[in-house]
N, C-alpha and C positions, 0 to 999 in steps of 0.2 A: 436286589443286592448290588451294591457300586460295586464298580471291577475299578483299578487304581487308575486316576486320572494324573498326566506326568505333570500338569501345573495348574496352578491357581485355577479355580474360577472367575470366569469373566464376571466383567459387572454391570456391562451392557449388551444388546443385541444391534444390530447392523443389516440391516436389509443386504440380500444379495444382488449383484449384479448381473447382468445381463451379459452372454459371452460364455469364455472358460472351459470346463468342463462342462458334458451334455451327460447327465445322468441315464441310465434307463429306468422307465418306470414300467413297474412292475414285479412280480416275485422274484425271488432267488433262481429258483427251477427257471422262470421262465427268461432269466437273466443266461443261464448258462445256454441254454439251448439257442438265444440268438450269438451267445461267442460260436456255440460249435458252426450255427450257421456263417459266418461272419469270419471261421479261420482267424479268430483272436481271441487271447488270453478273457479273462476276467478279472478286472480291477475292484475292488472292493474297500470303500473307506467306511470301516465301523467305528461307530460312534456315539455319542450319549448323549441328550439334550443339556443336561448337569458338565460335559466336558468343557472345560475353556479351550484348549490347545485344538480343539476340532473346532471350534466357532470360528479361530484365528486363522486355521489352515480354510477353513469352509471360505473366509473372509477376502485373504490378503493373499492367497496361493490360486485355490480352483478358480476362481473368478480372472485371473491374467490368460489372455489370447494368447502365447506362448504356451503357456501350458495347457490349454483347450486342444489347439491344435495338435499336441504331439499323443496325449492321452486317449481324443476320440478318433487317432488315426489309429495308435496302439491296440487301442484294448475296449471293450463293450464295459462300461462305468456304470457301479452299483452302490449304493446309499445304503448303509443296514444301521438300524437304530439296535444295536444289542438289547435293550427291553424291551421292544415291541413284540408282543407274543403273536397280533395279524401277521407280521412280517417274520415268524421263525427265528426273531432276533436272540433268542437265550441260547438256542437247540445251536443257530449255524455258528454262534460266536464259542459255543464250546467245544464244536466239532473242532474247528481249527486254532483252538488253544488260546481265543484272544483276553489278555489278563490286562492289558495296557491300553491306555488309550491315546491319543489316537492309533488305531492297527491301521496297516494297509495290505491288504490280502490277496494274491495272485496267483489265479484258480485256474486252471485246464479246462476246456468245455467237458471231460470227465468229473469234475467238479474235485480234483488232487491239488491239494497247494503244491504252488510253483515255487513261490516265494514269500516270506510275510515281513515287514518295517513296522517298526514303532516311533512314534512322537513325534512333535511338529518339526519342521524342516524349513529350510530357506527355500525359494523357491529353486535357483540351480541344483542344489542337493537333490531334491523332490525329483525335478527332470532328468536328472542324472542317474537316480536310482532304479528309474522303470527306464529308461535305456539299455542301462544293463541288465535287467531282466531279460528282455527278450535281446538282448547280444548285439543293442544297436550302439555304436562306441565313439567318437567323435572326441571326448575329452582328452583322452589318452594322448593323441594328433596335439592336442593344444596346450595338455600339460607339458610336453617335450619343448614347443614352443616358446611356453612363459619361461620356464627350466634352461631356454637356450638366448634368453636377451629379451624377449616380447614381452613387455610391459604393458599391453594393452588390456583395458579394462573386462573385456569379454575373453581373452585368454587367461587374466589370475582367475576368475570365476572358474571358468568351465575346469581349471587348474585345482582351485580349492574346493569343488562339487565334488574330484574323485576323490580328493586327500580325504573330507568330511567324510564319506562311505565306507574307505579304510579305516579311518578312526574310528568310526561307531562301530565298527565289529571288533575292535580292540579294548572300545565300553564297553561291548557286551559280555567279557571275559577279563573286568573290574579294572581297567587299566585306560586313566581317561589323560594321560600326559600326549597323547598326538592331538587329541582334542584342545587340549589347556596350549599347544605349541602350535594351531594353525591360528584361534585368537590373535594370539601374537604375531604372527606374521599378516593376518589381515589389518591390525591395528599400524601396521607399521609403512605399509601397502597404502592404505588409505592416506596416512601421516607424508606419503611422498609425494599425494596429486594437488597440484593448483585449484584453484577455486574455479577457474573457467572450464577442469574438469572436469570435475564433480557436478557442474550447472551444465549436465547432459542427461540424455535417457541410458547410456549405462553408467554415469554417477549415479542415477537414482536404482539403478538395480544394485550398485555397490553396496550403496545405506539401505537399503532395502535388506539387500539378499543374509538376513538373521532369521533365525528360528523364532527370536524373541525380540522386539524393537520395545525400546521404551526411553522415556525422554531421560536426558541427564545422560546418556551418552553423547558423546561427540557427532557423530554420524546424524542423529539424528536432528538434536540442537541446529546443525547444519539445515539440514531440511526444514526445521520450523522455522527456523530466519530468514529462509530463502522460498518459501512457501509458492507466494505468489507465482516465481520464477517457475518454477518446477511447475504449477499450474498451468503453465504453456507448453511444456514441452512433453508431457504426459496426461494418459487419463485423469482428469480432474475426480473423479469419483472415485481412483481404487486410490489416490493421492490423500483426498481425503479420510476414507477408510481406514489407512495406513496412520495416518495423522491420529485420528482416532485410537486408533488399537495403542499407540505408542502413550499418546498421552492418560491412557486408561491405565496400562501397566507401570508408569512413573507415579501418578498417583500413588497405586494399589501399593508398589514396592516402598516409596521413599513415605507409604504412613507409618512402614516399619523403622526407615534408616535415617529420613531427611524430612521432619515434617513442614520447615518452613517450605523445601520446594514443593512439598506436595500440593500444601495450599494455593501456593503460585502456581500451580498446574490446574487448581480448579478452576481459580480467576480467569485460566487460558479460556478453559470451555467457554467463556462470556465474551475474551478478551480476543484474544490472538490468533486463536483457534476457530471463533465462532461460524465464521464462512465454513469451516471442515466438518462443523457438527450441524449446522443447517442442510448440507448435502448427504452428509453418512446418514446422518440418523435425526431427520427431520420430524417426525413426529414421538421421537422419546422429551416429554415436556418435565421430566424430573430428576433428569440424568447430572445436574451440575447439583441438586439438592442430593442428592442419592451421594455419590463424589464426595461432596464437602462431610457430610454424617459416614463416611466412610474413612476418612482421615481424624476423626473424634474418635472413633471405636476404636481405631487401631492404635489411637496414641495414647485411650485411656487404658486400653491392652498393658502397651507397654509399660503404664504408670502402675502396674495390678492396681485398676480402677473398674472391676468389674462389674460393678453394677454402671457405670456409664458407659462401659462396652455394648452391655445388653441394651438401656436407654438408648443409646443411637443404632444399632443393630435392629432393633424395634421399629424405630421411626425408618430406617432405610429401608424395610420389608413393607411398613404399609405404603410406601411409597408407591407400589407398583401394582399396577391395575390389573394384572390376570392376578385370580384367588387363589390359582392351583398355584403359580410363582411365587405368589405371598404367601402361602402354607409352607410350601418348601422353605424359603428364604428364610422364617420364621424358626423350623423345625432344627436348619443348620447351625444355628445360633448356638446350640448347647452341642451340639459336634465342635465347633471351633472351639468352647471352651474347653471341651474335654481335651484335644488335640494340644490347646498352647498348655494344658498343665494346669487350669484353673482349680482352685482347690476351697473357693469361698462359698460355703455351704448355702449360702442367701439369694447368691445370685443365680445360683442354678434351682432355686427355686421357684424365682421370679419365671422361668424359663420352661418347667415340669410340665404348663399345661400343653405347650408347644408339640414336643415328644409326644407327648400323650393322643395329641390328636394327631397328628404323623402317623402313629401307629392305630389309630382306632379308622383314619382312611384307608391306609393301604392295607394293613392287618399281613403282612411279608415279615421275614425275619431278620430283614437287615432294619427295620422299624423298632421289632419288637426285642431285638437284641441291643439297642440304642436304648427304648425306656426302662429297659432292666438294669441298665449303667448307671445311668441319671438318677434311678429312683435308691442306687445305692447310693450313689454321692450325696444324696440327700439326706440318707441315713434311714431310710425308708425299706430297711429287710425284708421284711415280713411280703410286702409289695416285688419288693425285686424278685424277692424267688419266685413267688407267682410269674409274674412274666417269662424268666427265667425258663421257670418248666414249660409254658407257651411254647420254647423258642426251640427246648430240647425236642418239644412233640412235633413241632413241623423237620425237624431232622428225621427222627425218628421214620416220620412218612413219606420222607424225600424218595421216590421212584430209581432217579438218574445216580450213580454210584458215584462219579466224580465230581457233579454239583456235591451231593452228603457230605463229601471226604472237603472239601471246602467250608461247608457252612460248620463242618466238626473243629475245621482250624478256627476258624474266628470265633468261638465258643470258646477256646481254649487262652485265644488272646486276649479277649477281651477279660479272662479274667474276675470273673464277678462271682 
């Protein structure tokens, strides 16, 4: 069963890098007992293979030596896949409420949350925020700073790390105007430095330091222009990465808003970019054909051209060589339709056997509460309840009380 992922799905994978965060391996249990040994907290990033926003943070965050270093001096660092059942990943992700993804979890060697964050972050943010955790403070010193005439690039940062913190606990309580007011002031920040500033290593934390980078902003536009440059004065490989991640999500966004840039975004992958994707992701051999059939689906989307949504949706699943990622990729095809609203009875038929075998592999009830939707949008009742009751009997047997009381909402929502 998916728990809410806070963005998109990525559309590629990214080797990681070398450096960063040092994870521990091995169990949970055995993860706490080295904090208790260790007199440090427990860091916990749970996560999902299906999450984009964790592959981006896994990507373009854990992998920067600033943040390696401050994390494996803090805290004994743990990986938890919430559906790995080797790894206790359902049991420990529910024990501590995680419903978002990415969580970040901050456990006592009693194994008590300390603390828990949600969803990707810039990197200052990130560093800022297990700071204060454990009561280590520095920003405060340099937000009075910036606040008092310092205009220096490492002062707005450490400055707008603690605003960001404040304002997410004022998102968290439906009220997202400090957040919509530090944009603006970073927009405006950036709009006052020279070019000879910005072609620094903390110009490149500036453009950098987003939760979300993607081309067709300014910031970044900058960095793609200036590539090369920026290629000397930082790691060439998290530059590229970064490069990567930005021009994945311009794609991904402008196949909804801007489809000429998008295509010009794909051309990059060959063109402009190509040095970035030879380094990031050197052995993905189908990622500019994947990209291009991904700006078709989403513009034949917007056209309600649904059956050449699926045609290219199709073609961009068998593109990719693990089976179990093409069954997935396959199976989410008729989720995104149902999601944008689709209502053309033909094209989610073309799509039925998809579902079908989603749930005849996994045999789960977030599967089989998926083909029971499908088989009604197709008009297929008699089928649907069948599933339907499938879906109600593994409720029925569900053990854990507050998993049941979960799978009884989306039963409810789904509406079938």
């Amino acid at each position: 069963m998916k728990i809410f992922c806070s963005l998109l799905m990525l559309l590629i994978g990214t080797p990681a890098m070398a450096g960063g965060i040092n994870f521990f391996q091995g169990s949970f249990d055995e993860a706490l007992e080295e904090a208790k040994k260790s007199n440090k907290l427990l860091f916990v990033d749970a996560y999902a293979d299906w999450c984009g926003p964790c592959k981006t943070m896994e990507k373009t965050v854990f992998v920067r030596e600033e943040v390696g270093e401050l994390f494996n001096d803090l805290f004994i660092n743990y990986k938890l896949d919430i559906e790995d059942e080797d790894q206790n990943g359902p049991e420990i992700s529910d024990k501590y409420g995680v419903e978002v993804l990415p969580t970040y979890l901050f456990v006592d060697s009693s194994g008590d949350l300390v603390s828990k964050k949600v969803g990707a972050m810039s990197t200052d943010t990130f560093m800022a925020t297990a700071g204060a955790v454990v009561g280590r403070g520095g920003s405060e010193q340099l937000c009075k700073a910036y606040e008092s005439g310092d205009r220096s690039i490492d002062s707005f940062l450490s400055c707008h790390a603690k605003k960001t913190i404040d304002a997410q606990a004022l998102m968290e309580q439906g009220d997202d105007s400090a957040l919509v007011a530090l944009d603006e002031e970073y927009n405006k920040y950036y709009d006052s430095l020279s070019k000879e500033q910005l072609l620094s290593k903390d110009g490149f934390r500036l453009i950098t330091n987003q939760a979300m980078l993607s081309r067709g902003t300014t910031p970044v536009e900058f960095m793609v222009d200036n590539y090369q440059q920026f290629a000397n004065l930082v790691d060439p490989k998290l530059l590229a990465t970064i490069a990567v991640e930005a021009n994945k999500n311009g794609i991904l966004f402008g196949s909804f808003q801007d489809q000429d840039s998008a295509n010009q975004w794909v051309e990059d992958i060959r063109g402009t970019l190509a040095s970035a994707y030879k380094l990031a992701a050197p052995n993905d051999k189908t990622i500019y054909q994947r990209s291009k059939l991904s700006v078709d689906a989403y513009g034949s989307m917007m056209e309600k051209n649904w059956g050449g949504f699926v045609d290219a949706k199709v073609a961009q699943a068998q593109l990719l060589e693990d089976k179990a990622e093409q069954q997935a990729a396959l199976e989410e095809i008729s989720r995104e339709m149902l999601s944008f609203g689709c209502e053309d009875k033909e094209a989610f038929k073309s799509v039925l056997v998809y579902a079908k075998q989603g749930w005849q592999n996994s045999g789960n009830f977030d599967s089989a509460l998926h083909y029971a939707g499908l088989l009604k949008a197709v008009g297929d009742s008699e089928k649907s309840k069948k599933m339907l009751s499938k879906a109600e009997k593994m409720i029925e047997l569900e053990s854990d009380t507050k998993l049941k009381e979960t799978m009884q909402q989306q039963l409810a929502e789904a509406n079938i």
